[in-house]
TORKOL-4160 file (C-alpha; in steps of 0.2 Angstrom, whole numbers, padded with zeros to 4 digits, m for minus):
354
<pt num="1" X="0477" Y="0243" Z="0228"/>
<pt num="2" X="0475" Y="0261" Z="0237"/>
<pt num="3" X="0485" Y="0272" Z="0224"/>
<pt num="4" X="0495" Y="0287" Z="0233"/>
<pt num="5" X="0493" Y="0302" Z="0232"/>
<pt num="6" X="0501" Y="0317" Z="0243"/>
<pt num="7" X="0483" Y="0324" Z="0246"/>
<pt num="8" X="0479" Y="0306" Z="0255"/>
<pt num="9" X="0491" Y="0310" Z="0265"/>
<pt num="10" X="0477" Y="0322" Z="0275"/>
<pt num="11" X="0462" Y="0315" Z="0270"/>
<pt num="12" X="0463" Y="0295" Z="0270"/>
<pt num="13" X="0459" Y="0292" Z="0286"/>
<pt num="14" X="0455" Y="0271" Z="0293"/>
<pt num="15" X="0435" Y="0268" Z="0301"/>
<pt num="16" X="0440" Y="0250" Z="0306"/>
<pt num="17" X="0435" Y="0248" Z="0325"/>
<pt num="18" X="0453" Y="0246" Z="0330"/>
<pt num="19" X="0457" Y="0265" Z="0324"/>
<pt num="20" X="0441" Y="0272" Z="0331"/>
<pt num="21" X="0443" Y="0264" Z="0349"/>
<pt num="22" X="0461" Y="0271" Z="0348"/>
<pt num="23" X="0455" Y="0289" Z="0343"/>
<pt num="24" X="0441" Y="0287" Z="0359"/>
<pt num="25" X="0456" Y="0283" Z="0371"/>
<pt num="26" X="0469" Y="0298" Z="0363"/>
<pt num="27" X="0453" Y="0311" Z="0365"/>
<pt num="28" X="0452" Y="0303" Z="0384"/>
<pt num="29" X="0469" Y="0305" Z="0388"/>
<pt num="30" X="0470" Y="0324" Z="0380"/>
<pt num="31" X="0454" Y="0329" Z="0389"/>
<pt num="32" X="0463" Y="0322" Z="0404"/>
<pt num="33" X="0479" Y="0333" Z="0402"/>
<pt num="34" X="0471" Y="0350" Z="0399"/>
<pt num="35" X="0461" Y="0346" Z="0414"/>
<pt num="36" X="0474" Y="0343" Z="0425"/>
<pt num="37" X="0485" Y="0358" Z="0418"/>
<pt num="38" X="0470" Y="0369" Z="0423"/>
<pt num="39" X="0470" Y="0360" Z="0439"/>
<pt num="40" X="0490" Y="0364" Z="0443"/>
<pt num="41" X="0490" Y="0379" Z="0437"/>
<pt num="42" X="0475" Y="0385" Z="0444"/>
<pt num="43" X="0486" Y="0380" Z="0463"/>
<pt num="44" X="0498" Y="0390" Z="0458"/>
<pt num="45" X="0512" Y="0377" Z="0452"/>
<pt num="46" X="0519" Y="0380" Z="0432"/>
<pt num="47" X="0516" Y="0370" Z="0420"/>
<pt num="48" X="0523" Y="0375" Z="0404"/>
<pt num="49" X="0513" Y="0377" Z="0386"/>
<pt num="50" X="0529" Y="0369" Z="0378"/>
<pt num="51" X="0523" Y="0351" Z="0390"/>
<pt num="52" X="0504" Y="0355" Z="0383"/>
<pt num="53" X="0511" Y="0356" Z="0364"/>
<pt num="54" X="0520" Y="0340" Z="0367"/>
<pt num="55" X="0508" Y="0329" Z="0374"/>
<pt num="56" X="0493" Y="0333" Z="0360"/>
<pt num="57" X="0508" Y="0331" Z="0348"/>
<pt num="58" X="0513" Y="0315" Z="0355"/>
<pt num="59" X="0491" Y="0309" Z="0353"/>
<pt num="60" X="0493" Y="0314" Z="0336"/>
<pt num="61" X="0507" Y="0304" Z="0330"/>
<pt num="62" X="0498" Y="0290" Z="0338"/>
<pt num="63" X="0483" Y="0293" Z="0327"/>
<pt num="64" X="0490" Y="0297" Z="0313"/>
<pt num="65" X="0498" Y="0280" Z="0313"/>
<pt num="66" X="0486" Y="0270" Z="0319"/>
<pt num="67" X="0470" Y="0279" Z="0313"/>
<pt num="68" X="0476" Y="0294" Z="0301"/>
<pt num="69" X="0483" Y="0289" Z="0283"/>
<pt num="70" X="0498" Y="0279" Z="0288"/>
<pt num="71" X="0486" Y="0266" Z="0293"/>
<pt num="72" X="0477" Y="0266" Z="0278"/>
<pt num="73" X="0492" Y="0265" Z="0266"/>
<pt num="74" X="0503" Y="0254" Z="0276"/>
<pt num="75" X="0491" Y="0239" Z="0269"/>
<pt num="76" X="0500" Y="0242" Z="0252"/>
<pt num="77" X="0518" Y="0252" Z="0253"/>
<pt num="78" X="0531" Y="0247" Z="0265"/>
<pt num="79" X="0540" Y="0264" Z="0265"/>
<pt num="80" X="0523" Y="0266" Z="0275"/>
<pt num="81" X="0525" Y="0255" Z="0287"/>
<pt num="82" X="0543" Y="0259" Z="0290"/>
<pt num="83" X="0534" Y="0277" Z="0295"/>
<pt num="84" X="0521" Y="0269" Z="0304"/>
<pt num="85" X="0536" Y="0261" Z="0315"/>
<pt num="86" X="0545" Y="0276" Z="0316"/>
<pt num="87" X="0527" Y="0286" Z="0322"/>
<pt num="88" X="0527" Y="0273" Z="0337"/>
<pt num="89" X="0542" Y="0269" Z="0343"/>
<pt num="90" X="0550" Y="0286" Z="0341"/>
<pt num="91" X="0539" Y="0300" Z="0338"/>
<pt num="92" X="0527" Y="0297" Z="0349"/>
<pt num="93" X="0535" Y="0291" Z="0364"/>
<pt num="94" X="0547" Y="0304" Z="0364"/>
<pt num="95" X="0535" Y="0318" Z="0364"/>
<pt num="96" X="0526" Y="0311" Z="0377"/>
<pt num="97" X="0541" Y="0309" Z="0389"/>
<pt num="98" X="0543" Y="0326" Z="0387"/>
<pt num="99" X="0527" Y="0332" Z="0390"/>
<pt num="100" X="0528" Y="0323" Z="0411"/>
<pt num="101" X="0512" Y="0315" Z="0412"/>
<pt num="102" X="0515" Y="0306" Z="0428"/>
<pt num="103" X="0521" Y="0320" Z="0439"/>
<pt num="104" X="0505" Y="0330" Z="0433"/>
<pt num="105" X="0495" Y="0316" Z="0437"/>
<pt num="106" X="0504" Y="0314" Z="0453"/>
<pt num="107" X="0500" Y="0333" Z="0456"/>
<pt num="108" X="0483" Y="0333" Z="0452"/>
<pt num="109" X="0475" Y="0317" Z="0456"/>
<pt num="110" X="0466" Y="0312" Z="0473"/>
<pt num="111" X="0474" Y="0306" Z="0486"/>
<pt num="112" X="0469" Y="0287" Z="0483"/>
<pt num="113" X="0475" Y="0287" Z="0462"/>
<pt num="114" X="0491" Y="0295" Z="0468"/>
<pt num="115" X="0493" Y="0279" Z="0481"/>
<pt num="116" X="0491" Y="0269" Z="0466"/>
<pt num="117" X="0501" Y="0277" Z="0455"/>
<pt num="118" X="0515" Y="0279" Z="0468"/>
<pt num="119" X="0513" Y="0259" Z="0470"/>
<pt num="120" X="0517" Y="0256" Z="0451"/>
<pt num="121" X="0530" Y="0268" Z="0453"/>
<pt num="122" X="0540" Y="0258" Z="0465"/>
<pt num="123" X="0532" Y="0240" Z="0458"/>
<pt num="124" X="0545" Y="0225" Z="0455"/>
<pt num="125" X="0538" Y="0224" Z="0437"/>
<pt num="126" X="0541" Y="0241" Z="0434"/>
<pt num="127" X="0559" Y="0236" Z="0442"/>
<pt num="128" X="0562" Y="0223" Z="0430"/>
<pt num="129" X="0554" Y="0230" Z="0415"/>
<pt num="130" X="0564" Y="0244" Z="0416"/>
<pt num="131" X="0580" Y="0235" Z="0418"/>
<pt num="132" X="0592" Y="0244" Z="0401"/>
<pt num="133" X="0596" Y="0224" Z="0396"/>
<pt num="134" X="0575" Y="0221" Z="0394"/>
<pt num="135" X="0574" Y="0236" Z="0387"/>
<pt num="136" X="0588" Y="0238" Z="0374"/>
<pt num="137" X="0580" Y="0220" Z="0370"/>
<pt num="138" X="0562" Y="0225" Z="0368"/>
<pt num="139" X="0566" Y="0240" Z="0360"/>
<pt num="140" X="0582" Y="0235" Z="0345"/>
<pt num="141" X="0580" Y="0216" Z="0345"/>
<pt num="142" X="0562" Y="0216" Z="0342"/>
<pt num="143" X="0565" Y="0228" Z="0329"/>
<pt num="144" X="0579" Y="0217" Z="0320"/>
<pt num="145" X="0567" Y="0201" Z="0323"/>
<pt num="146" X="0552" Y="0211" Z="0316"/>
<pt num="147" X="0561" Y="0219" Z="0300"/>
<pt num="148" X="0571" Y="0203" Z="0295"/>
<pt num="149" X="0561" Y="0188" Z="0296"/>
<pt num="150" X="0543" Y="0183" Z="0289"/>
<pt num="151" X="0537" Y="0190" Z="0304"/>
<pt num="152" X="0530" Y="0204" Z="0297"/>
<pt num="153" X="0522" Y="0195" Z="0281"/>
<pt num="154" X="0511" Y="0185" Z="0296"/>
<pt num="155" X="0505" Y="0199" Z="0307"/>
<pt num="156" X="0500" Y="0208" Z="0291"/>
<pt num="157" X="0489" Y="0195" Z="0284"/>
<pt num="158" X="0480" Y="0193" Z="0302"/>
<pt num="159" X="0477" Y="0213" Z="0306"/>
<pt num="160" X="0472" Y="0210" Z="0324"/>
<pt num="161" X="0489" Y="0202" Z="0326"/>
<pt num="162" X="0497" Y="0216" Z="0319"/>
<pt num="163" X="0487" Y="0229" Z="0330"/>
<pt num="164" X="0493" Y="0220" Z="0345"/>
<pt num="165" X="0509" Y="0222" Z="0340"/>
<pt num="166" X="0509" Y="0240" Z="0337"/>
<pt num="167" X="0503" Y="0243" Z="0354"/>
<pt num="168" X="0520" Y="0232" Z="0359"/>
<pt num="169" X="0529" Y="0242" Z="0349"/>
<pt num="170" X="0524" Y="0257" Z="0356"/>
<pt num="171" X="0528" Y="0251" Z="0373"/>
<pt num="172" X="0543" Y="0245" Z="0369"/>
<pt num="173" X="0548" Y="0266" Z="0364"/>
<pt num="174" X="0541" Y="0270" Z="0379"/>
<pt num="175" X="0550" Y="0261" Z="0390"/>
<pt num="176" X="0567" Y="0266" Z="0378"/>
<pt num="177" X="0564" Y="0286" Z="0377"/>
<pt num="178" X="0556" Y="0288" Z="0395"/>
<pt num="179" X="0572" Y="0287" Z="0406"/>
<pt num="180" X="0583" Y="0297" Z="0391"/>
<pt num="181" X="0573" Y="0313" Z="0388"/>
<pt num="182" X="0557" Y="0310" Z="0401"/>
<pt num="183" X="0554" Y="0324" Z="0410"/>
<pt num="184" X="0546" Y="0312" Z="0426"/>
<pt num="185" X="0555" Y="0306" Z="0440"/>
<pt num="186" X="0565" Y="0290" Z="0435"/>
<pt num="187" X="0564" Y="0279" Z="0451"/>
<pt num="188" X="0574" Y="0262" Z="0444"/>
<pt num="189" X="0590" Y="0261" Z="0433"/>
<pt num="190" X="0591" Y="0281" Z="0433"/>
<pt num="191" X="0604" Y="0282" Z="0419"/>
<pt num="192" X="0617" Y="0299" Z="0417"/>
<pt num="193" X="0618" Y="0310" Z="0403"/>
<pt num="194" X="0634" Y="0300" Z="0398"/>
<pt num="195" X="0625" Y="0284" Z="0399"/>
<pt num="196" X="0609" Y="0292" Z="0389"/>
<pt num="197" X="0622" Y="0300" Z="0376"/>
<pt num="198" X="0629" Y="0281" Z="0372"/>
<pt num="199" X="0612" Y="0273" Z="0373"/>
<pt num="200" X="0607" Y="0283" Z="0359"/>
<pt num="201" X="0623" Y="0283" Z="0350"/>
<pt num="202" X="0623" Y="0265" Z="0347"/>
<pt num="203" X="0606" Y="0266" Z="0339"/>
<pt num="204" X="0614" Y="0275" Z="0324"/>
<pt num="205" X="0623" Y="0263" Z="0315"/>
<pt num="206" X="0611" Y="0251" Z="0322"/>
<pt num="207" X="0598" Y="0259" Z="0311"/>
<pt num="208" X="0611" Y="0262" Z="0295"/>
<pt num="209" X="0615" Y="0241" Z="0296"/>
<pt num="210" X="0597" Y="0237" Z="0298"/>
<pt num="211" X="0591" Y="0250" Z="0286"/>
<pt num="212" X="0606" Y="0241" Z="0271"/>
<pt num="213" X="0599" Y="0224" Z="0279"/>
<pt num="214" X="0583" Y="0227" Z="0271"/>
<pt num="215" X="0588" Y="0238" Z="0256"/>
<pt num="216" X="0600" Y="0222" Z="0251"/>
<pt num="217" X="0587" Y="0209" Z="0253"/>
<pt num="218" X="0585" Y="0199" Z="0237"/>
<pt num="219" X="0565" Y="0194" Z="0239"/>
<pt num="220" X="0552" Y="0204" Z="0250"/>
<pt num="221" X="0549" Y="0195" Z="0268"/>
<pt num="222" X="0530" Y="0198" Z="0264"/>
<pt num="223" X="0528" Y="0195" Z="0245"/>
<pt num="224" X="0510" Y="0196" Z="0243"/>
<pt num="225" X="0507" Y="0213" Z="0249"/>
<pt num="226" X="0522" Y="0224" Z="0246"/>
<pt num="227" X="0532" Y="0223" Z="0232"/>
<pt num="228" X="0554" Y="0220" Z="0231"/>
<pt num="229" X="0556" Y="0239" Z="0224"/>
<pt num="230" X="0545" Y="0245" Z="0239"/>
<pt num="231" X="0552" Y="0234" Z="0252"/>
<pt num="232" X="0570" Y="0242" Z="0245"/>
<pt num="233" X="0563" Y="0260" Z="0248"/>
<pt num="234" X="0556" Y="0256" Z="0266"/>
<pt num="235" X="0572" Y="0251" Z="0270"/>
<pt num="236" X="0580" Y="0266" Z="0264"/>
<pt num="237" X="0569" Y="0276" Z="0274"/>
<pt num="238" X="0571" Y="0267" Z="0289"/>
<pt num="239" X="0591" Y="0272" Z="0286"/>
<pt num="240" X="0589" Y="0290" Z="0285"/>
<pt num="241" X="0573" Y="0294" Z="0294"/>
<pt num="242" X="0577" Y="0283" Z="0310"/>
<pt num="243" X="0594" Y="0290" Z="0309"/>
<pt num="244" X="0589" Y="0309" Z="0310"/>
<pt num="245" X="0575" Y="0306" Z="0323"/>
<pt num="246" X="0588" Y="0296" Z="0333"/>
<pt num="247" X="0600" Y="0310" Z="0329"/>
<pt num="248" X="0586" Y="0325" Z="0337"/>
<pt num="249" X="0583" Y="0313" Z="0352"/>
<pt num="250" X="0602" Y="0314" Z="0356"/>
<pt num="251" X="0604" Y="0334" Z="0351"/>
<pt num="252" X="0588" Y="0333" Z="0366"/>
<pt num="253" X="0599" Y="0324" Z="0378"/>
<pt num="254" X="0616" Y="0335" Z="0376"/>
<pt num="255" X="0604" Y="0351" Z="0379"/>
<pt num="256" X="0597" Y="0343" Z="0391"/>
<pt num="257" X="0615" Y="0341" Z="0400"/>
<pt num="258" X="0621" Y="0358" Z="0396"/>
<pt num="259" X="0607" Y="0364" Z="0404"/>
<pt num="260" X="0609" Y="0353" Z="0419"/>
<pt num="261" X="0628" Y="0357" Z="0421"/>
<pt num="262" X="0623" Y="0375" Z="0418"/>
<pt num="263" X="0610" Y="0375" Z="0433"/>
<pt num="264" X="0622" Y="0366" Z="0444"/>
<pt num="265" X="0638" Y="0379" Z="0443"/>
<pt num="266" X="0623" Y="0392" Z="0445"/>
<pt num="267" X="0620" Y="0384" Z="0462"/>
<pt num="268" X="0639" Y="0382" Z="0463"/>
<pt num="269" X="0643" Y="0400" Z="0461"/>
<pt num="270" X="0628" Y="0405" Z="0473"/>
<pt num="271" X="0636" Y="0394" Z="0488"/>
<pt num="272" X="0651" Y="0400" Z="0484"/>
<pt num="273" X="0648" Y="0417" Z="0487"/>
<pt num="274" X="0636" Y="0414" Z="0502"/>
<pt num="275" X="0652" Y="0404" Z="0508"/>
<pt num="276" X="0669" Y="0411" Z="0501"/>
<pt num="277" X="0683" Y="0402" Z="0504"/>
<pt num="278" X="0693" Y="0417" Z="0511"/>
<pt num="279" X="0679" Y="0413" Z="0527"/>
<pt num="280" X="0689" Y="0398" Z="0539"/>
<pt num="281" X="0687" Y="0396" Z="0556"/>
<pt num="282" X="0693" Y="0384" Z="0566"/>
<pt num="283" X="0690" Y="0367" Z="0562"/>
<pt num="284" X="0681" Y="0361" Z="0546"/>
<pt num="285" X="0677" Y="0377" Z="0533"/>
<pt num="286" X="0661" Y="0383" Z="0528"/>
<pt num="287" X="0665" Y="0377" Z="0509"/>
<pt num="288" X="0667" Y="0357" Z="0516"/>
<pt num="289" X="0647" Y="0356" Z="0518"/>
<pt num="290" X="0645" Y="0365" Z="0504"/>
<pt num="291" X="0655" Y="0351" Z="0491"/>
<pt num="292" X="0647" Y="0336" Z="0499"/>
<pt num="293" X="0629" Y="0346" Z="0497"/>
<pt num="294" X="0636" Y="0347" Z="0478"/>
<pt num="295" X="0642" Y="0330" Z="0475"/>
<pt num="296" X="0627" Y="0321" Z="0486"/>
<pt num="297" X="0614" Y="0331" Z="0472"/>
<pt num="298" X="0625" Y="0328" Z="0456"/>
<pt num="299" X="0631" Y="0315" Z="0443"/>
<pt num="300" X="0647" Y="0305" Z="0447"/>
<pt num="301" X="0652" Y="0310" Z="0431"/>
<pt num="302" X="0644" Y="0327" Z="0433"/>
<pt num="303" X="0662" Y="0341" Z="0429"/>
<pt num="304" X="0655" Y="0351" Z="0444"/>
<pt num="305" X="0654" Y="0335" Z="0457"/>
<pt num="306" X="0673" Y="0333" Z="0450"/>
<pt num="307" X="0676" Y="0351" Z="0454"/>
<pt num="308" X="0667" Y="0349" Z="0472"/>
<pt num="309" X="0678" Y="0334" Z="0475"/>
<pt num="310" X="0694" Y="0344" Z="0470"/>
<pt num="311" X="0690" Y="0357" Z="0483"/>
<pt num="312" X="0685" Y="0343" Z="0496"/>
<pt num="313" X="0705" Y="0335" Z="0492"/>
<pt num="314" X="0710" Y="0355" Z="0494"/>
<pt num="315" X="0705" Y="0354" Z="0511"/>
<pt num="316" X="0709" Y="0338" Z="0516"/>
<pt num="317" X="0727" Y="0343" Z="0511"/>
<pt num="318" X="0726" Y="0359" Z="0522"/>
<pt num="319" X="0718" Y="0352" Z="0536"/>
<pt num="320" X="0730" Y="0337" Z="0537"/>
<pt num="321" X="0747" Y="0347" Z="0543"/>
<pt num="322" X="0737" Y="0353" Z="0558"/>
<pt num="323" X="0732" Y="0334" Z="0565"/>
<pt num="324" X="0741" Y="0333" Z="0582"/>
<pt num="325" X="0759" Y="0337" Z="0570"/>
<pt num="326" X="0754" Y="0319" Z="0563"/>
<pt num="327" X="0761" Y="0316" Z="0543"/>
<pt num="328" X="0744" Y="0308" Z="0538"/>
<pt num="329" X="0742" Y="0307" Z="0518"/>
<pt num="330" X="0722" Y="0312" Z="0518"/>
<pt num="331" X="0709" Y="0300" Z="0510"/>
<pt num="332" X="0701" Y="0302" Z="0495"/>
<pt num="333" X="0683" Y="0310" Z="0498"/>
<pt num="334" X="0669" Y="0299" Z="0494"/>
<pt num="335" X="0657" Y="0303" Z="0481"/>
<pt num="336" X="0641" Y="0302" Z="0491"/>
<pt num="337" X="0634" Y="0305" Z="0503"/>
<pt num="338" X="0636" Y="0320" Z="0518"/>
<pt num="339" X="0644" Y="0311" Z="0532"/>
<pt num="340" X="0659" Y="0305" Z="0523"/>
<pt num="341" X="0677" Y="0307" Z="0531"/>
<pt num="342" X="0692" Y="0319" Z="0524"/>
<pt num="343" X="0709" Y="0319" Z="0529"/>
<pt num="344" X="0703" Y="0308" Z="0544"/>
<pt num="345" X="0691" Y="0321" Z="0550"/>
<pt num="346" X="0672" Y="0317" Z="0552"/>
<pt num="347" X="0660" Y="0331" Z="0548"/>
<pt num="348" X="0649" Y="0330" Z="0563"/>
<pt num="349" X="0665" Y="0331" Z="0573"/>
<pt num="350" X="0673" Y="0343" Z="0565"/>
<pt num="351" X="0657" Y="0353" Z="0566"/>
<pt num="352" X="0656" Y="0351" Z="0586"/>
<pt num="353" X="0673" Y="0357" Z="0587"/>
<pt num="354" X="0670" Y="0374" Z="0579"/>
């Protein structure tokens, strides 16, 4: 048995081919990414060394798990395959939504990878693959299934099994942290923050009652490798340790949406002063344009889209008095799109009027 000890923790390191072809592929792909940083950068566009710092951080967390001393240990202590878990389907995955790989391929590749990388985009397996049912399924039930049957015991006495599996499992975390923290384009199922904030939020105490799940378990569900103490302490650290990642991930996704409401009143404050609503003429006002600009660019759910429909409603109830001396209780504005009708009055109409 591989005895621990904290200075293993930098220097066991696994030489199995698995490990090695996985280090050839993460050198590849971090090769690639400074390339194309110089590329974007050197054509003027920004690319941040905060999206650099997370990508090569993102590669190491796939190493260390699958190559570095997690891999190594994982063969004897559970509490390290708990982290080896938590390295793939977290860590990993998240710091490399963050880091936007695909629009800087998209920026930075010829013309014919962008084609095909535009065609996945927009392919019906990426459509249903990405569908939030799938995905809370790929990502929590397999991890329930996983962590409380003999499934685990199995995949570790076959190793290639279980290497197949980590590569799943890491899927499965990018398919889960992409659309919630991602800095790419989501083109299918495009979730808001509210729905981001609740998809995380149920993964909490999902974690504490699979975490006590384990810890309460009378017999270890892979006997002949780690022992009932140890299968105890891997449960506990799935408990704490998936809760606080969990926990960063949704601080991510708040700041995320401060920063995204902050932006939009920003915009808000600029049209408003480029259009004040002191400036009416006849017909529609300056400011109607501007709230359906805001509320065809912003979350339903979005306080300023409310606040644009508030002003929308404003003028529909100013607008309706004047309507051939008609009593006409105005409609309520539509929350998309910039041809919608208020109080009766169509935009381009009103527009033609002026």
């Amino acid at each position: 048995m591989e005895s621990f000890h904290y200075l293993g923790l930098l220097t066991a390191w696994s030489l199995s081919p698995f490990s090695i072809a996985v280090l050839f592929v993460l050198v590849g792909l971090s090769a690639w990414y400074l390339d194309a940083v110089m590329k974007a950068r050197a054509k003027g566009r920004t690319w941040s060394n905060a999206r650099v710092v997370a990508f090569l951080s993102g590669a190491f967390a796939i190493e260390y798990a699958l190559g570095g001393p997690v891999s190594v240990y994982v063969m004897h202590y559970f509490t390290a395959h708990i982290a080896q878990h938590l390295l793939l389907m977290i860590v990993a995955p998240g710091l490399l939504s963050l880091s936007a790989p695909v629009t800087l391929a998209l920026q930075t590749a010829r013309p014919s990878v962008r084609r095909l990388i535009d065609r996945f985009l927009h392919s019906r397996f990426l459509h249903v693959i990405t569908f939030p049912l799938v995905v809370f399924a790929l990502y929590y039930g397999v991890m329930w299934w996983f962590f409380t049957s003999t499934a685990v015991g199995y995949a570790m006495a076959h190793m290639w099994l279980m290497d197949i599996l980590n590569v799943l499992f890491f899927a499965g975390g990018v398919l889960f942290w992409w659309p919630l923290v991602g800095k790419d384009t989501i083109l299918h199922w495009r979730l808001g923050f509210g729905g981001r904030v609740f998809s995380l939020a149920i993964g909490i105490p999902f974690e504490t009652f699979l975490g006590i799940t384990i810890s309460s378990n009378r017999v270890s569900l892979a006997p002949k490798i780690y022992s009932l103490s140890d299968w105890h302490a891997g449960g506990q650290v799935l408990w704490g340790a998936g809760e606080a990642m969990t926990t960063v991930g949704l601080a991510i996704v708040i700041g995320s949406w401060i920063a995204s409401e902050d932006r939009a009143h920003k915009r808000m404050n600029a049209s408003s002063d480029a259009y004040p609503l002191s400036s009416r003429g006849e017909g529609m006002p300056k400011e109607y344009y501007w709230a359906q600009q805001i509320i065809a660019r912003t979350p339903v759910d979005s306080p300023v889209h409310q606040e644009a429909l508030t002003v929308l409603k404003q003028i529909a109830r100013e607008q309706a008095p004047a309507r051939e001396g008609k009593d006409v209780t105005p409609a309520a504005p539509e929350s998309q799109g910039s041809n919608s009708a208020i109080g009766g009055f169509d935009p381009a109409q009103a527009g033609s009027q002026r």
